[in-house]
N, C-alpha and C positions, 0 to 999 in steps of 0.2 A: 796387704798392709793393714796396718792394725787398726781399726773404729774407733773414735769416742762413742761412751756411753750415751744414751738420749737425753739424760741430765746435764750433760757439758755441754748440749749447743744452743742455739740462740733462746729465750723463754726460759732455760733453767731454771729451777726454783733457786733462791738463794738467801743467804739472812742468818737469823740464830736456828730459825726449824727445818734449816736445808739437812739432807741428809749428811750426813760424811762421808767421802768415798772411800771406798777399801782400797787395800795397800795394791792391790793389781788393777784397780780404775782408772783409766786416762782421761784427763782435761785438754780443754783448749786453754790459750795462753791467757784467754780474758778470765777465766774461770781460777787460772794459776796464781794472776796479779792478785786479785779481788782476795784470793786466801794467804797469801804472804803480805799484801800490801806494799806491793808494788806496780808499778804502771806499767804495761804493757810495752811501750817503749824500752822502757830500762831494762824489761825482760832479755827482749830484741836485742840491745846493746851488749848484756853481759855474755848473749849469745855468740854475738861478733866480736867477742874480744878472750871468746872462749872459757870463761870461768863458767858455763853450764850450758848442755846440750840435750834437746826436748828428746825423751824415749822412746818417740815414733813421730811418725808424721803422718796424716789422714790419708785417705788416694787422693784428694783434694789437697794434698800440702799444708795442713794447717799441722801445726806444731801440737805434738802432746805430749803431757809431763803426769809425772806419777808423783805418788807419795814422796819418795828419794828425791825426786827430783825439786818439790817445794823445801824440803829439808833442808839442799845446797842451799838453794833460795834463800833460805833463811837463817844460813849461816852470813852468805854475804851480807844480808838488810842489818844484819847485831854485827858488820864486823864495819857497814862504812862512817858511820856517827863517831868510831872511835876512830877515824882516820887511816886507815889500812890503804893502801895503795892497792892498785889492782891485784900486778905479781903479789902481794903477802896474802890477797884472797886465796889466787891460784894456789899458790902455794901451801894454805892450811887446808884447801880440800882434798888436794893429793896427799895433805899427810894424814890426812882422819881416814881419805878410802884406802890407805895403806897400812893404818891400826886397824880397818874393818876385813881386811887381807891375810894380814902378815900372821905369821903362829910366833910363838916363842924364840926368843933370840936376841942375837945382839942387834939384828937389823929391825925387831921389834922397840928396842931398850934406846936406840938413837931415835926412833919414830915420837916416844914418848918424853924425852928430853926435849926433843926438837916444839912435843905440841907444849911444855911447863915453859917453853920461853915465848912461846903465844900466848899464854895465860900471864905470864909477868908482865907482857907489854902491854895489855888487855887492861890489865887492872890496874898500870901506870897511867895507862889513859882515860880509864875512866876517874882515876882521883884528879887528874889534870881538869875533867870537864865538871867535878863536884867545884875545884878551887875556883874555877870559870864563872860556872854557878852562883858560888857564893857570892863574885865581886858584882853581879849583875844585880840580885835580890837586892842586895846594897847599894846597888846605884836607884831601883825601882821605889825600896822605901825612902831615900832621899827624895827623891819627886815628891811619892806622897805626903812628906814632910811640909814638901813649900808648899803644895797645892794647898792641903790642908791649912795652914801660916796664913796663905792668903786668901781663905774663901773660895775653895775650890771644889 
């Protein structure tokens, strides 16, 4: 079975001067969270509910992930803020490793349709959380409206 690096387990260096690992280095999952910014946990979670599965596993069972593997990672972290349900995660990982697949064609041509209506709802949702936005700064300067009014 496959090893982590000596820099994935416990002491690892880590921060802005850690190294970067190359595209063929394994991580433990504390090391995986910490670069996608995700918690451990929710690693765990997406794992049991299937939208990502660790590259190896140590002889000890500890889960390792690769480069690819934070990528998914971090397609789901940019896709749950804009409200994606789990299935629409599932769903646009298998259609990106299916344009990372697929050659030329109509079964290519339906792949890339399929991902412009993830990008339409993507960006409907993100102006839905600008309008969100904007009604909250408007309620925060109102506060500091009265605070201010009243000696605050």
């Amino acid at each position: 079975m496959a090893r982590p690096d000596r820099a994935s387990g416990p002491g690892a260096h880590s921060g802005p001067d850690a190294p970067v690992p190359g595209p063929g280095r394994l991580m433990q999952i504390g090391e995986a969270a910490e670069r996608v910014g995700l918690s451990i946990r929710t690693i765990r979670h997406y794992e049991d509910v299937g939208l990502i599965v660790p590259s190896a596993r140590s002889e000890g069972g500890f889960r390792l992930y690769t480069e690819a593997d934070l990528d998914r990672l971090a397609v789901v972290r940019r896709m749950k803020p804009l409200g994606f349900t789990l299935d629409e995660m599932r769903d646009l990982l298998v259609l990106l490793d299916g344009l990372d697949t697929v050659a030329d064609g109509e079964h290519r041509a339906a792949l890339v349709d399929r991902l412009a209506m993830f990008h339409e709802a993507a960006d409907a949702r993100v102006t839905a959380l600008r309008d969100e936005l904007a009604v909250a700064e408007g309620f925060a300067a109102t506060l500091r409206a009265r605070l201010d009014r009243h000696g605050g």
